[in-house]
C-alpha positions as CSV (number, residue, x, y, z in Angstrom):
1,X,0.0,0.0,0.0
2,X,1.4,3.7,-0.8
3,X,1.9,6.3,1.7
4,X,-0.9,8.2,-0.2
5,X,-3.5,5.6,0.5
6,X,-2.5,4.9,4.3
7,X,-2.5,9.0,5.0
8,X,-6.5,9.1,4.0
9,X,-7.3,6.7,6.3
10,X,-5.2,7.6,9.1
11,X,-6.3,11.5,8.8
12,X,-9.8,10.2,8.9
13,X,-9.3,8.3,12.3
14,X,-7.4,11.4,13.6
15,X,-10.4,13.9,13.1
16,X,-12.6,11.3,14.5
17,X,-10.8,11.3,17.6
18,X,-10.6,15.1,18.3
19,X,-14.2,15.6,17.4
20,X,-14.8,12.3,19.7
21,X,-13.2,14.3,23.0
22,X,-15.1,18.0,22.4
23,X,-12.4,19.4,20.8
24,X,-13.4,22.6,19.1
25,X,-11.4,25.7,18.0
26,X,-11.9,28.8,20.1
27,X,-13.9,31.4,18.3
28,X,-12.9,35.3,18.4
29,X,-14.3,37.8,21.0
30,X,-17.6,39.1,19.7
31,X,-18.5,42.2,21.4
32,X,-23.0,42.8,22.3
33,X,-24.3,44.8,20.6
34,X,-26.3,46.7,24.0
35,X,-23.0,47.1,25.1
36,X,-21.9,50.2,23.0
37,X,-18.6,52.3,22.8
38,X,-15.9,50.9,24.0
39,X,-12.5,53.0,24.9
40,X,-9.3,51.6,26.4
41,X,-7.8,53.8,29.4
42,X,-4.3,53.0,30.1
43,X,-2.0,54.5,32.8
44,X,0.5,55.3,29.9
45,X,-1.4,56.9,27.3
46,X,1.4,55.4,24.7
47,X,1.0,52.3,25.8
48,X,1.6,49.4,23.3
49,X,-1.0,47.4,25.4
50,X,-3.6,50.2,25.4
51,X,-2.8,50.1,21.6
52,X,-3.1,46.4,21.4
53,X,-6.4,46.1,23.3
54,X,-7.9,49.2,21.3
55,X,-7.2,47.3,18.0
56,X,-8.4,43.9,19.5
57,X,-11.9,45.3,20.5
58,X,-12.6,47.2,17.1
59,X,-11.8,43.8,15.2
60,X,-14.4,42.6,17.5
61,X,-16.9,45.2,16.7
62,X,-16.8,47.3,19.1
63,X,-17.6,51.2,18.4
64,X,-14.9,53.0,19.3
65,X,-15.6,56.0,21.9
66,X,-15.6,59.4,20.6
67,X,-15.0,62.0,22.6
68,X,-18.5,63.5,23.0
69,X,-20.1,59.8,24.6
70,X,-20.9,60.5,27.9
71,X,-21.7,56.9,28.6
72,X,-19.1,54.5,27.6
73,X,-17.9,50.6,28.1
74,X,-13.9,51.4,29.5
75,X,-11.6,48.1,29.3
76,X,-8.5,50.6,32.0
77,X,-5.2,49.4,32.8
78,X,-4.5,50.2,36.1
79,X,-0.6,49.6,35.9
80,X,2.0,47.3,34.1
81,X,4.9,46.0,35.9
82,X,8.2,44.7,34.7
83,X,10.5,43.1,36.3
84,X,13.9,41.5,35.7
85,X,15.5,39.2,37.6
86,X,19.0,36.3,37.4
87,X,17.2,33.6,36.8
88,X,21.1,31.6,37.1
89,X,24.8,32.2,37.1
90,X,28.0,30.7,36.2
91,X,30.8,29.2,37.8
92,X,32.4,32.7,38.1
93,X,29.1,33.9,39.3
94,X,27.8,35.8,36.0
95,X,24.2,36.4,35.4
96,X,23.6,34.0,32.0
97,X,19.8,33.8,32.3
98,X,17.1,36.2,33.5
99,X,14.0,35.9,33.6
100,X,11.4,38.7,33.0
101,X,7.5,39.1,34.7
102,X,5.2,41.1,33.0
103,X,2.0,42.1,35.1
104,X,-0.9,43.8,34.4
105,X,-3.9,44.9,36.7
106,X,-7.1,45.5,34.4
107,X,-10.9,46.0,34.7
108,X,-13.8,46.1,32.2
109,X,-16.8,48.1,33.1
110,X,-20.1,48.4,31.7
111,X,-21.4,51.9,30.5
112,X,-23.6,52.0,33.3
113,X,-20.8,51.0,35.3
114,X,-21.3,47.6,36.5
115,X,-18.1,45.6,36.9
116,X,-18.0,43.2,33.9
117,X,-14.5,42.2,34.7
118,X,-13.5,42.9,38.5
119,X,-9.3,44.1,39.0
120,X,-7.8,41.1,38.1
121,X,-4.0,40.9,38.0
122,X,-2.5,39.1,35.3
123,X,1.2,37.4,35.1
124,X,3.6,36.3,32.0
125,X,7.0,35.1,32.4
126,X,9.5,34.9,29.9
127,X,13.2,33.9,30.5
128,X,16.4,34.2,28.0
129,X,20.2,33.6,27.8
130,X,22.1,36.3,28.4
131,X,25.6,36.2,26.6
132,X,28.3,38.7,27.4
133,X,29.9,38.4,23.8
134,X,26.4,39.3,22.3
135,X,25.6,42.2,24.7
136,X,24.4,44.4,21.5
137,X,21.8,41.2,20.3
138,X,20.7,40.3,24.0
139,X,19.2,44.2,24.1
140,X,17.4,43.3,21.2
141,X,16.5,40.2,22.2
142,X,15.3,41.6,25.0
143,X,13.2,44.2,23.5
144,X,11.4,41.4,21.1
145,X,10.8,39.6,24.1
146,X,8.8,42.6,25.7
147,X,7.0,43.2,22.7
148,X,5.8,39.5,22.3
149,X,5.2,39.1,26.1
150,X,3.2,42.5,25.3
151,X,0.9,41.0,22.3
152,X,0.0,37.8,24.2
153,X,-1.2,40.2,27.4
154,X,-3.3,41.9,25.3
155,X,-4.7,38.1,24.3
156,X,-5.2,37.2,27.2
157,X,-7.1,39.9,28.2
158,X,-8.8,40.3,24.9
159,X,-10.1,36.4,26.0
160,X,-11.0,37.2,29.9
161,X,-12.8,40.0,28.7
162,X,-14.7,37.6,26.0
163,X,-15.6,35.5,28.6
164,X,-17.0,37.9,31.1
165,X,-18.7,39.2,27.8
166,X,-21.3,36.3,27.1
167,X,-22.4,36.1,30.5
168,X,-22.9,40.0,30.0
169,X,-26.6,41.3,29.9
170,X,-27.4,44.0,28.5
């Protein structure tokens, strides 16, 4: 028998068995429509989160806030915290990993402001080799690693809020 003819078979058997144990992908955040504009406050008003998350909940369909609403749904970021820390050293006691903690305190509030999402605090941790010969590319590195570590916050968020969101009535 050809590969050809066993891979049919075989690909049949493995979609059996994910739909067989509930598997199913996770759909996007769809925002109600009674819920209405939506703006992002961050504590950094050039925040690449606040950015993130705006972007995230348009995609979603949420109105943007203009600046005349009076009555509006606010996703705030209360504060992001970074932190980096030796995560182990060397024989000669040199720092060649760190690791580094993003948190973020968020809440989600209705227009009529009812807590949707309470303060919640949220953590990622990411950690990297740090090589004294490569100073220059661990900067970089580093900076790659914030902006990734910064895009999967605003996922994870984007998610909680999505959650809190179909219990939501409007």
């Amino acid at each position: 028998m050809t590969f050809r003819r066993m891979s049919y078979p075989f690909a049949s058997i493995c979609m059996l068995m994910l739909a067989a144990c509930g598997f199913h992908p996770r759909g996007e955040l769809v925002v109600p429509a009674g819920l209405g504009p939506v703006k992002v406050v961050a504590s950094d008003p050039y925040s690449p989160l606040g950015d993130n998350l705006s972007r995230a909940l348009t995609r979603a369909g949420a109105a943007p806030a203009a600046a005349a609403d009076s009555k509006v749904a606010t996703l705030r970021i209360l504060s992001e915290t970074w932190v980096s820390a030796p995560l182990s050293v060397n024989a000669f006691a040199q720092v060649r990993e760190y690791i580094i903690t993003y948190t973020v305190k968020f809440s989600f509030t209705a227009a009529d402001n009812t807590d949707v999402v309470a303060v919640q605090e949220q953590k990622l941790q990411r950690d990297f080799v740090y090589a004294d010969s490569h100073a220059l590319g661990s900067a970089v590195e580093q900076a790659t690693i914030r902006e990734e570590m910064q895009r999967d916050m605003a996922a994870m968020l984007i998610r909680q809020v999505g959650v809190a969101l179909r219990h939501f009535k409007s």
